[in-house]
Each structure stands twice: as C-alpha cells, then as structure tokens.
C-alpha angles and dihedrals in degrees: 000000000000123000133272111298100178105149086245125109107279106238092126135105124199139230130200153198111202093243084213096055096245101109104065105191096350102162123186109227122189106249117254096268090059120114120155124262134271128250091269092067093244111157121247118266125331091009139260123054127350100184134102138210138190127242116261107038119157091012097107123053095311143306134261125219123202120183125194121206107184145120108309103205107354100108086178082088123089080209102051123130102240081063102041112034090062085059089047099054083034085064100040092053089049081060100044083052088044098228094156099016091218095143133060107247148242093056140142127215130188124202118220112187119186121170128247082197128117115173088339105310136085125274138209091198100041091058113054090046091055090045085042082057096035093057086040097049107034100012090225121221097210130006122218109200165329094190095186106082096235100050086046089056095055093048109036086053077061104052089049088060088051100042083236109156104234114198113181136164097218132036098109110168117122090238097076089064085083095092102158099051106037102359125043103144097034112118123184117207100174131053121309137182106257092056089053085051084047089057094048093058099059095051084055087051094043086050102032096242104166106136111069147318142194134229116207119178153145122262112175095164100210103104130009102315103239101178095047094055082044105060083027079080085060096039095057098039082053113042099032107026094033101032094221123146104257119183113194130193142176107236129217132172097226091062090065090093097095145034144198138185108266131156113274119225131211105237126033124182120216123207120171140075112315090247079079105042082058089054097052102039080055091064098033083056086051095059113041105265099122093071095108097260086097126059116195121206123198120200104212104159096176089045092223095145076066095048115094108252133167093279110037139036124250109278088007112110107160096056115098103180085189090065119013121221119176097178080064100075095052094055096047086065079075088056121084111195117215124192148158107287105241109225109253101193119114099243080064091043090055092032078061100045093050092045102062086045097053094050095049089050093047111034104024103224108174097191113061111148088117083061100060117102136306149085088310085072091057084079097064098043089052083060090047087055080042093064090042083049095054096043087059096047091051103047093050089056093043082050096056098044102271137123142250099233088067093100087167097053089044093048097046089052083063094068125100095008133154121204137148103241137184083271092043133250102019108208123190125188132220079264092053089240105129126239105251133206127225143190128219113208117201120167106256100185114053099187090061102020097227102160122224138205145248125190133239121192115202098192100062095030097242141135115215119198142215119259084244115058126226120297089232099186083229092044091249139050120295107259130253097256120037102240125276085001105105100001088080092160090071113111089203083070112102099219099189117097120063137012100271131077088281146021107271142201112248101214093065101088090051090053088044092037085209113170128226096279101045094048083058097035080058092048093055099052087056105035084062100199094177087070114116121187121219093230088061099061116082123201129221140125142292106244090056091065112034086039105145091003080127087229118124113235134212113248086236094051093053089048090047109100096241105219107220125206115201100332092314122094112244142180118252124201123197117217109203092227130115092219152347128236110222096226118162086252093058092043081058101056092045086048090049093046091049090046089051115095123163140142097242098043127066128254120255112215096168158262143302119215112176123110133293090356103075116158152135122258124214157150118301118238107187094189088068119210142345087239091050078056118061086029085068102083084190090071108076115204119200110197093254089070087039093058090048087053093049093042090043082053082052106048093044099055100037084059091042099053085044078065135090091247084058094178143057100187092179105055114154138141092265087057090052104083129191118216120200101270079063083249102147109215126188114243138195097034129135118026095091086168084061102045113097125153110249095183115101116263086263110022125143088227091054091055093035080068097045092061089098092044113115120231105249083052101055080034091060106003091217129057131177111257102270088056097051087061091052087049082047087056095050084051094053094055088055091060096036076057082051096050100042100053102011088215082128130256119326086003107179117197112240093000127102106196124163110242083250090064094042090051096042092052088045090054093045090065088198115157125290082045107227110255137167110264121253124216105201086189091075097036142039122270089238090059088058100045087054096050093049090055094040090052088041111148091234119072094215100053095063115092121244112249090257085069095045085048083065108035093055084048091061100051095032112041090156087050095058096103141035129300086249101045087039081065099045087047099060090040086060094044090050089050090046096048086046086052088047101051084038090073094036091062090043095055098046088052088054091051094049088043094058091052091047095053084036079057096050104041077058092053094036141035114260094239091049098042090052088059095051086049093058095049089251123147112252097224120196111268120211112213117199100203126016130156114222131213120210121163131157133170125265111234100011095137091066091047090054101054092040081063141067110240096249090062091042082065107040082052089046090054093034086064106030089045087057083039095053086043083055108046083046082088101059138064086245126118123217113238102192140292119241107185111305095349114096113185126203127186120182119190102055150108078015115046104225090179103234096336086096089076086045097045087041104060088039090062093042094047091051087045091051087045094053098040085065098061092033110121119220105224098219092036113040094168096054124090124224113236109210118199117203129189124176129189124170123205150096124332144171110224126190153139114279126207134338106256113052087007109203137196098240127186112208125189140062101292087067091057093043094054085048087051091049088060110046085044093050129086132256106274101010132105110237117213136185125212103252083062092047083052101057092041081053082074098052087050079205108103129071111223130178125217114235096172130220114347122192108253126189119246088000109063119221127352140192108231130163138184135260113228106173148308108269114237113240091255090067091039084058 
C-alpha cells in the first residue's frame, strides 16, 4: 500500500496494525534522514511524504486514527516527543500483540504527530492551528496531547467542540477540572494539582495545620509557568477547601535587599529551582527560622534536587560541591521534599528500560541524561496507560454497538475505571483526573543528611509512613501558630521590638513576599480589634441615660439594665456557647462585620469572648423594634411613615446581600430596630460561627420565630447563597403583611392557628400554598401585588431586593426615604414652595406697584408723586413764569346732543389718547381734561427757565396739526374744529385734598389763558402778549397780530396768532 497522501504538509509518520493479521508487530518507522516540518508546512527532507504504510490497511473491519500534538525537540519536557512517542508506539505494539487484548482485531491504526513547539517552547498559538489541521486533514479518532497548560487549553477547548476525546499526561493546572464548562472530553491520565492539593490536605490534617500558610514560588512568565499551575493545586486546597489564610508570592532574588516586620507563619511551601530553595533556606538560617517553630515544604514533583548532578549526591539537596556550606544541611532538617511516587513495580522497571532504547534508536538524542530514570519518565508511562485507557474505552463502546466517533459516550466509560498499568494502578475519578501518588522526603539521618521517603496513595486517600518518624528539630511538629505571634494575651510574650503584637524576624516578609495590604490585611486579623472585654461593659438603665433626650420610653425599656461601652449605650446580644474557637473563618467574619458600615444596618462594635459572656456587641437603637412597633396601638402610623419603614428594610438588605456577608437568614420584624431619629436599621445579621438556637426543639418560641422562614429553607435548613436571598426575600413579604395590616406576623383572616400549625403547613408546600391573608381595603393593590411575588412558592420567581427598590419607588415616590428625612423633606418642600409663592407675590406686588405709581405719575406730577411716596408734605410751590395750555372744540355741544353718549366718549378717548402720544414729546404737564376742555402747563413742577412758552406753542402746533386729519368715528366726513388759547405768567401750584388728590394751578394766569381760549377761533392758536413776548426771544416762531380783544374781567387786551415755527433755512 502506498503511503499516506493526505494534502497536508507531510511531518507524520505513520503506525500500523497488518489489517490481515500477517505483520505481527510491523511497525512503520520514519527512515534516518526524517525530522518533522517546520511551521510553514513544508514537507521533511526531499520533499513529499515521508511516511510509510503497510499494505493492507482498511482492508479488515475499519481503521483507527490517533493524532499527537505535543513538544517536538525540547526533551526538558516531560511531555516531549522524543519521550513520549516511543510510549505511545510502545503501547500500540503491546495491542497489536494483545497483551493485553484490549482492541477488536483485525484493525488498523494510523499515528499523526504534529508539534505544539515554536523556537523550543511551547506555544499557545502553534498548537491549536496543527490540531486544527490534524482534525481537517485525518479526522482523528483520539488525541493524545498537548502536555504545556496554555496550549492544552487551546486545544482541549477544541476537542470539546469536536466531541474528540483528548487524553494527556500533562496539562496540570487546576483550571482543566472544569469539565463541564471548557473540557468535557479532556482526561488526564498523569499527575495533576489538585491532587497535589489534595496531598497537601491531608499533611495539614495529619498535623493539625489549620491557621495559615504561605506559597512562595518562581514565575518567570516566559513559557508555560510550571511552577506557578503546580502550587495553583495548594493555594486553592488551602484557601478555598480548607478555608486557611494562605499568602502567596513570586519570589525573585533581586527583591532580598530589604525587610520588614510581618507575621511568620508556620508552614511555608517552596516551588522553584533548587538554586532558590538554597537561597531561601540561607537566610532563613540567618534569621532564625530553622529553630523548629517553621516547616518548609518544597514541591518538587520530578524530584530532580534527589537525583545525583555535578554538584550534589543522590538524595542529598542541600549539598552544592561547587561551594561548600556545612550550616545547610542543618537547615534543610526543617524541608520536607515532595514529589511525584515513581511506580516500583517490574512492568515500570522494564517500561523504563524500553523506553530509553528505543529513543536513543529512533531519535537519536544524544544527549539523554534528562531520560534516565526518574519520576520525568513517569509522563510518558501515564500516556502509555492512556493508550491502554482509551483502547478499553473504545472497545467497550465497539462491543455495545456503538461507534468510535462518539468521542462523549467513550470518554465518559473511562471514569471511574480501575486497571493495572504500566505505572501501576491506574485510578481514574468521576472527573476523569487520575488519582495520583506522591512521596514525602524528609531527611532521616541527620549526621549525613540522606533523605527517605514516605508514601502517599492517592487512590485510597492515605499517607503511609515511614517506620521512623520524622526527625522534628524540636522533636515535634512546628505548631499552628508561630509563639507569641498571634496569642498576644500571653504574658510569656515579650511585647518590645517592632510595631506589631510581637517582636518579629525581619527576614520573614521577604521569605512570604507579602505586599503592603495584605500585611495589613494580616495585622488586622491578629490585633483583633473587635475583641471587648466583660469587664469593659457597664450596666445601668435606660432613663439615665436618655434623661431630658425628649424620647418616650417603653416601661420595659427603663426597667431593662443598658450595657455601655465606653460611655456610649450599646446592644448586647447573648450567644448561648460556651465558647468560641478563633478559626480564620471566624477572624474573617469579625473582620467583615467590623468593615461593614451602612445606614440601614447596625453598627458592629464587637464581641465579647470571654466565657461564659459571650456576646455580640452593637449599636443601640432606643425605639426598639419594628415589631414593638406596630404592636403599640398608641403609635399611630400614617402610610407615609409605613412606606419609609418598608424602603429603610430594602435599602438595608440590598446593600446587605451586595456585601460579603451576602446574606441576613434570619430577617424578622424583631430584627428590624428604630433608632431615635425613626431610621429603621436591620440587626443580628453576619457572625454565622456565633449563631445557635437556644429555644427548646419544640418550643412555641422557636416556632413563634420561624413564622418569616421561607419554605425551601424549614424544608432543608441550609441553602447556597443564592438561595438564602431569595429566603431573605420570603422574609421580607411577612413583614411587609405585618406592616401593612399590624395584625402581627403570618396573621390569617378568620383562622386561629398556633405558630407550630402555620410553620408546619408552610413546610408541607401542598397546593393552595399556605399564605398570610391581604385586605386590599387597608392597602394599595401595588403593595399586594408586591407581597404575593415576594411569598411565591418558587425561589426564582421573587424579585431581589434591587427590583423591589424600584418597584416601591414607582408606586411610592413620598415613601423613598426615612420617616425622619421624609420629614425633613416635606418641611423643605413646604419652605421651597413658600419661597416660591414669596416671590410670586412679590412679583405680583411689584407688578401692581408699577401700575399704581404708573397711576399716579398719570394723576401727579413725578416729582410730586416721589414726595408722597416718601411720606413727604407736599407743600404749595409759587412759579414765577408758566405757559398754559387751554383748547376746547367748537361745537361740541351739538355734537353732543346729535350723539349717543357712548359715542360722545369713544370720540372724547379717541382724541385725548392721540393728544397724551403727542404731548409725550414735550417738557408739559397735563392738567386735566374736563369735557371737551384739555389743559397743558409747562414750566412746573420742574422749572425749564423760558423753554415752557417754547415747549408750549410747539405742542400745540403738532395737536392742531393731528386734529385735521383726526377722524370722528361716528362721523368720518366731519372735521374737528380745535380751539387753543395760550397765556404765560405767574402761578401757585399744589396738591389739593386727601381723598381723589389732584395737581391744581391757582392765580390769574390760569383764568387769562382760559380767557385766551374761549375768545379764540376754531383752528387757530390764540396767543396773549406776555407769550409773544417770551417766543420773541427764541426768533423762531411767525405771529400775527390780531390786536385788543375785549376780555372779560380783564378789558382789552393785545393777542396775536400764532401762525407757525420757522425751519432753520428762513431763520438763515
């Protein structure tokens, strides 16, 4: 048969099985020249294919395709294919003998390698493209690989696409135990990290470590951070399964240049090279850190720091030939090796023994000192069980019908399987990780430092010892906590030196790497600063110190000894426990409880530990409790104070379950306090290591307090924390039942049932699920509606609290805040809306003011008017010279009487309005208008000098000039004829009279221009000599003499006429 002719690029080589039977073993092996491709798909040398097939393929039941994705020449990999390809054909040729007869033959199989390697590492972008290729190209049946985390990841997202099983030896990182959401047909048949975490649970359980620990490792970042995904498996055992304080740093030699106090911790892990290991175990020596109170663990999975080198023995660490150091050895009693177990059966021994011959026969490395043997060929054997995994897998599922594309259905046969492998007992967990065996070295022999072993078997989850214990240097393990550290009470403890509970080695933060916050994130969980002494609370009562506060209290709450703490009055909560075990988890709930500050919630102060006082200490409400509240018919509650109750509930737990705490579980209106500004804050939340039940099994009291517990939570007592909200929630209807009709909790309308009935048919859950009742005719429709979603009988159809913020906020705009900003809020409003109709008024004031003085300015000279405003007399003025204005219309009378007396006075306005535009224009004042008459001074109440004459004649020249072309309403066709008489002359002006005051001109020039009028002619201006006199001056105005006229009461008189004013060009 020819060889393989697939379009790709041709770096394969190809395995495989005679289909007739008559090749036992043929393997078809790529000739001496062959090296895989490059990245740019070129084919090997000389072009084309290199591989070769034998004949026969296909021709039995089917073929089988495996494809390999791992590091092409870096033998630093366990994983490297000069390591792991021999296993693999190993494998296959064990099949294709049947031993063991794992596969249904005849059947051919065919090997496809590409490599995850760019310039000799691996490579996260290298690998997905070739197993891209390799599932384009040859549709593979299993892939073996990739071994480096990050190309794994890429890949085995991949597979999971595909539904490819992927089985690898490598790929440790914690983060590939997520199966169901990246992984699902990733299996894992070597050692992975969170069996090592695994391992290192159960030392802290063998020697009761429960306090803390510390990580310290290298992270160069460059290639696939092996030492960081190999401690990630103890971080998270310890920090997350464990619950321990674990501080973790990268450490770097350049950074030992300084040092500052932080706490110690008892067990530190180590992973790095052992360069660094040296380096840290010298200045722990240095300082002190090798007495016997530390234990260092390094995580040496290969076990290279136990393999003879150049420079040390075999199972010798701390030796360094180069440079010797005798004070080494002795610090290294206080480091325990672990590392992966190396199998020690005989089919290893001989799996060993074939695999480094057929490596150097096949790949010609020349060096392989990295190949001989030790733990690193424990990779390769794992893929060798792999492909023994896989066979049976496969077979099972050929046996029962099914195929071999169904990469799901095969993966999920290899879990939970049992087999003897090559590395023995192969173990494989419901994750498909396999359960992986380690070895703890400790140095038995002190005098030459050989270090021993003792077995861990991860299978059955046991650590077997050695039959010497451990040489402890104090002749016992190290303690949980490092002395006079964290027991800062002892008075043993010398407490001079640095700024921390203790005096402290320097050196420690270097070795723990711990930053700025979490050193003080480390000081504050030790200084305790929650703590409370007994001896500190003082005890008196409630009207001593709320004497003169001005707030009522209850008879019971006077009578009620008030704890005080220090000078302030404080709540005290009794925990019925003897005592309290200071874990970390419980450090961190005091420490939350202390970070936690909010409105609605109330304040912890702290905690009191001593027995048998122990106790919670918190912030004082003096109102008491909601319950106390309704229950008081005195108080009388307007729904305005009831929606601030229920929107101060809301705000506190939604903030509450935004919190690390996340969660209240026992929310009830007697844990709902009012302090005395009526701000209702939620107690008693947070502390879950304090909370116990003190109430008898089946007490009344103890089902008086379940009333507000949801079902799912009396029906399991425990939900995860999602579950507990939506519990919160349940409790938060029950009181919003309580609010709205303050009949009391769980309160049923024509039903008397004990709290032990109403909690049992809650628990029950049977249809019509058991509710409180709801009178819509004491509370809105939206309320109900709220309460019936809140009590629903699914958890997931209530709303969380950050919906009901908003749905009360729609429907209750007034009820958003507190009772006592809500207050505050309408007093404001009221003040804002004063203010507002303040300056309305105002305005309006001013408006009317304006038109008054407008008014009276009309009625009154300015001048005048400003002095009566002021509250001045208006004293009688003598004026030496005015002109006066007097004009009338000639026939008016008859007019008059030819006109109805609505049209006499539309006529009258018509003409006086044009006349007041007009005498806008001038310095005159209008007298008044009587009738017809309309009289003009100029000259008063402000003196012009003789510019009144000349102001005067020019009005009265403009107002003869508009009233000929003035049109009569009623009488378009008739033509108004105007009468003007002027007279200039002394006169006495002043205001007459209190009630209608008027502007009045006394003396004789007033009767003489009156005179001048009634003696003049229609259309002409009338003037006497003493005005002709004073226009004389301005040369600027024509007259006509008429000569004497007989006046009455004055004789005769010498008038003229005034004909016009002369432009500038005929006075030139």
């Amino acid at each position: 048969m020819s060889a393989d002719a697939s379009p790709e690029p041709r770096d394969q080589w190809t395995v495989c099985r005679n289909a007739c039977g008559r090749s036992t073993g043929a393997v078809c092996r790529p000739p001496k020249s062959w090296r895989p491709s490059h990245l740019n798909g070129s084919a090997g040398p000389g072009g084309g294919s290199q591989g070769q097939g034998c004949e026969g393929v296909g021709v039995g039941r089917g073929s089988l395709s495996l494809a390999v994705v791992l590091p092409e020449r870096n033998v630093s990999y366990p994983w490297a294919w000069p390591r792991v390809g021999p296993a693999i054909r190993l494998a296959l040729e064990a099949l294709e003998r049947g031993d063991p007869p794992l596969l249904p033959g005849p059947l051919a199989v065919r090997l496809h390698f590409r490599s995850s390697e760019l310039e000799g590492a691996c490579s996260e972008y290298v690998a997905p493209l070739n197993a891209v290729d390799l599932k384009l190209y040859h549709d593979p049946d299993v892939l073996f690989g990739p071994g480096c985390v990050y190309p794994a990841a890429s890949v085995g997202r991949f597979a999971s696409h595909w539904r490819l099983p992927l089985i690898t030896a490598g790929a440790v990182a914690t983060g590939f135990s997520h199966k169901q959401e990246h992984y699902g047909t990733t299996v894992r048949t070597g050692p992975s990290a969170p069996k090592l975490g695994a391992f290192v649970s159960q030392l802290h359980a063998h020697f009761n470590w429960s306090a803390r620990a510390a990580l310290l490792y290298a992270d160069h970042k460059t290639d696939d951070r092996p030492y960081y995904f190999t401690i990630e498996g103890v971080y998270q055992e310890l920090q997350e399964a464990l619950n321990l304080s674990v501080r973790y740093h990268i450490y770097a030699p350049e950074e030992v240049t300084d040092a500052s106090p932080v706490f110690p911790l008892t067990v530190i892990y180590v992973c790095g090279p052992l360069e660094m290991l040296h380096q840290i175990m010298r200045l722990a020596q240095r300082e002190s850190l090798t007495n016997g109170d530390y234990v260092f663990f390094y995580v040496d999975v290969f076990g290279e720091s136990l393999r003879a080198s150049a420079t040390r023995d075999a199972l010798k660490p701390w030796q360094n030939k180069q440079s010797q150091d005798v004070g080494l050895r002795q610090a290294f009693q206080t480091v325990l090796v672990i590392t992966y177990h190396e199998p020690q059966n005989p089919e290893y021994q001989h799996f060993q023994t074939q695999l480094i011959l057929r490596a150097k026969e096949e790949f010609k490395v020349e060096a392989l000192m990295s190949l001989s043997r030790g733990q690193m060929n424990l990779v390769a054997g794992c893929f060798y069980d792999g492909v023994l995994l896989y066979a049976m897998a496969l077979n099972e599922t050929l046996a029962e019908g099914g195929s071999k594309k169904d990469g799901t259905r095969i993966v999920q046969k290899m879990r939970d399987r049992k087999f003897q492998g090559v590395t023995g007992l192969v173990s494989m967990d419901s994750n498909n990780d396999r359960d992986t065996d380690f070895s703890l070295w400790v140095m038995g022999d002190p005098e030459n430092g050989e270090y021993e072993v003792g077995h861990y078997a991860g299978a059955e989850k046991k650590l077997n010892w050695l039959g010497r214990p451990i040489q402890w240097v104090k002749g016992a393990p190290p303690p949980d906590n490092p002395p006079c550290v964290f027991d800062v009470d002892d008075p043993s403890c010398d407490k001079s030196g640095c700024d921390g509970p203790a005096p402290l080695p320097w050196a420690a933060c270097i070795l723990l790497g711990l930053s700025p916050e979490k050193l003080m994130l480390e000081k504050e969980l030790a200084s305790m600063l929650w703590r409370i002494r007994w001896d500190e609370l003082q005890f008196g009562n409630a009207e001593r110190y709320y004497k003169g506060a001005g707030s009522r209290l209850t008879l019971s709450l006077v009578r009620t000894p008030i704890p005080v703490h220090p000078g302030n009055v404080v709540a005290v909560k009794h925990v019925n426990k003897k005592r309290i075990e200071l874990t970390r988890q419980v450090l961190f709930e005091l420490k939350h409880m202390r970070d936690i500050q909010f409105n609605h919630l109330t304040r912890f102060i702290g905690a009191c530990i001593d027995p048998p006082n122990v106790c919670i200490v918190t912030e004082y409400c003096p109102r008491g409790s909601l319950q106390d509240i309704l229950e008081n018919e005195s108080i009388n509650l307007d729904w305005m104070f009831r929606y601030s109750l229920i929107n101060d509930i809301v705000k506190g737990m939604a903030f509450l379950h935004n919190s690390i705490i996340g969660h209240h579980g026992s929310l009830k209106s007697s844990n709902c306090v009012v302090d005395s500004r009526f701000v209702l804050k939620i107690t008693d939340y947070g502390l879950a290591s304090f909370r116990s039940s003190c109430d008898a099994e089946d007490s009344h009291a103890l089902y008086a307090k379940k009333l507000w517990t949801a079902p799912e939570l009396l029906q399991q007592g425990r939900l995860p924390l999602p579950g507990m909200q939506k519990a919160d929630v349940y409790s938060f209807s029950i009181i919003l039942q309580e609010i709205a009709l303050r009949n009391g909790p769980f309160y049923i309308e024509g039903m008397d049932l004990s709290p032990k009935e109403i909690v049992q048919k809650v628990r029950n859950s049977q249809k019509p699920f058991f509710r409180p009742s709801i009178d819509m005719g004491l509370h809105s429709e939206e309320l109900a509606v709220l309460m019936e979603r809140c009590w629903a009988q699914e958890p997931a159809e209530r709303p969380d609290f950050s919906q009901i913020k908003i749905f009360i906020r729609r429907f209750n705009k007034e009820g958003s805040t507190s009772i006592l900003d809500n207050l505050l809020s309408r007093m404001e409003q009221y003040a804002n809306n004063l203010e507002k109709l303040v300056e309305e008024r105002t305005q309006a004031y001013l408006e009317e003011k304006r038109k008054a003085e407008n008014l009276l300015y009309q009625i009154l000279p300015h001048s005048v008017a400003e002095q009566l405003k002021r509250g001045e007399t208006v004293r009688a003025e003598a004026f030496d010279s005015v002109t006066i204005y007097f004009s009338d219309i000639v026939g008016f009378t008859a007019l008059s009487a030819e006109s109805t007396p609505m049209q006499v006075v539309t006529l009258l306005n018509d003409l006086y309005t044009c006349f007041d535009a007009i005498i806008d224009n001038f310095d005159v004042y209008k007298v008044e208008t009587i009738g017809d008459a309309y009289m003009v001074v100029s000259g008063l109440p402000v003196r012009n000098g003789k510019l009144h004459a000349n102001e005067i004649v020019r009005m009265a020249l403009a107002l003869l000039e508009a009233v000929k072309t003035f049109k009569i309403r009623h009488r378009p066709n008739d033509q108004l004829r105007l009468r003007i008489g002027i007279h200039t002359g002394p006169v006495c002006a002043g205001v007459v009279g209190l009630k209608m005051p008027r502007y009045c001109l006394f003396g004789d020039t007033v009767n003489t221009a009156s005179r001048m009028e009634s003696n003049g002619q229609a259309l002409k201006i009338h003037v006497s000599s003493t005005t002709k006199e004073v226009l004389d001056e301005f040369g600027c105005f024509e007259l006509e003499l008429r000569g004497d006229v007989e006046m009455k009461g004055k004789g005769k008189m010498r008038t003229y006429w005034l004909l016009g004013e002369r432009t500038d060009d005929s006075i030139i």
